[in-house]
C-alpha positions in Angstrom: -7.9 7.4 23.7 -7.7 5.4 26.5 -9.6 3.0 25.3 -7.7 2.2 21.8 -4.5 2.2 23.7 -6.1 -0.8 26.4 -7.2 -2.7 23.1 -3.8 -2.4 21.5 -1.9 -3.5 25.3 -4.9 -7.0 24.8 -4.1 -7.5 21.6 -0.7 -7.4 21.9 -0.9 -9.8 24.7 -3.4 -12.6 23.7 -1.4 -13.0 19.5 2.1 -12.9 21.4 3.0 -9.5 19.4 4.7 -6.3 20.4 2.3 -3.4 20.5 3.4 -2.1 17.2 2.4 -5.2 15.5 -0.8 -5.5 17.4 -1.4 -1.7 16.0 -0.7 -2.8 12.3 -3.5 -5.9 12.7 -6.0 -4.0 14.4 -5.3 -0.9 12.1 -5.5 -3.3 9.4 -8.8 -4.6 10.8 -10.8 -1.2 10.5 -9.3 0.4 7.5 -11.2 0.8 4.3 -8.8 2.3 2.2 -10.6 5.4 1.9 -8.2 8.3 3.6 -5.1 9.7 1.5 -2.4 7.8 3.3 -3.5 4.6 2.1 -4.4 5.5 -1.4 -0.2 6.9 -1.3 1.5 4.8 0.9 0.0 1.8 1.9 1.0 -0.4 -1.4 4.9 0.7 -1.0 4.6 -0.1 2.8 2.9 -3.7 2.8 0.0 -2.5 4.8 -2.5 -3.2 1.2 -1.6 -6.4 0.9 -1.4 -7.3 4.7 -4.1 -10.0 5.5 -5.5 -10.3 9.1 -5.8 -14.1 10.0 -9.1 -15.4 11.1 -7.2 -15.9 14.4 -6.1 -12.9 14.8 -9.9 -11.5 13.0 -11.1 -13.1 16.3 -8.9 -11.8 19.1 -9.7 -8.4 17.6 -13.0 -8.1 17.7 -13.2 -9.8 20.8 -10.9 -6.8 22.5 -13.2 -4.5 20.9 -16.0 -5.4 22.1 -14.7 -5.6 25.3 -12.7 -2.2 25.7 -13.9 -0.5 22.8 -16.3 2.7 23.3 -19.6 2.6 20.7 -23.1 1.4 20.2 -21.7 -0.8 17.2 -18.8 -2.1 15.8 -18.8 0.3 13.5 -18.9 2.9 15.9 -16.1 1.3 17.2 -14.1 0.8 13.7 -14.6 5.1 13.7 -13.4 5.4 16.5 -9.9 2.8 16.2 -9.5 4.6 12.8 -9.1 7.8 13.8 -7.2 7.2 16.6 -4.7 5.1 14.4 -4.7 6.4 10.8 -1.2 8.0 10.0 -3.0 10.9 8.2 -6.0 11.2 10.5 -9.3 10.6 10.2 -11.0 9.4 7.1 -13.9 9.5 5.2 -15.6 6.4 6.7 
């Protein structure tokens, strides 16, 4: 997705991260916590307790509005998820 990947490139760009950063805040951003992955891995990995800055809260949902296909955000948070989500799409 085209799209996702421009998002991650601003992101990346405007917080001063590396893309695979960038792709941990904005996945951050969007996940609920609902798919499998999370409910096995994301405790052991750091990604539960990760907290997105109201900084970076901004930048992100700046981007997405910007480069983000959707009616809504949470069209948009759908869409980011299952682009990003190490097992795929979840139940959102």
């Amino acid at each position: 997705m085209k799209d996702v990947e421009e998002s991650l490139r601003l992101i990346a760009e405007r917080l001063g991260v590396s893309r695979e950063e960038a792709r941990r805040i904005l996945h951050r951003y969007v996940c609920r916590g609902l798919c499998s992955w999370y409910k096995t891995n994301a405790k052991e990995t750091g990604f539960a307790d990760m907290v997105v800055a109201d900084e970076q809260a901004k930048v992100v949902e700046e981007v997405l509005k910007q480069t983000v296909e959707g009616a809504s955000m949470e069209d948009r948070f759908k869409r980011v998820h299952r682009y990003l989500c190490p097992r795929g799409p979840c139940s959102m």
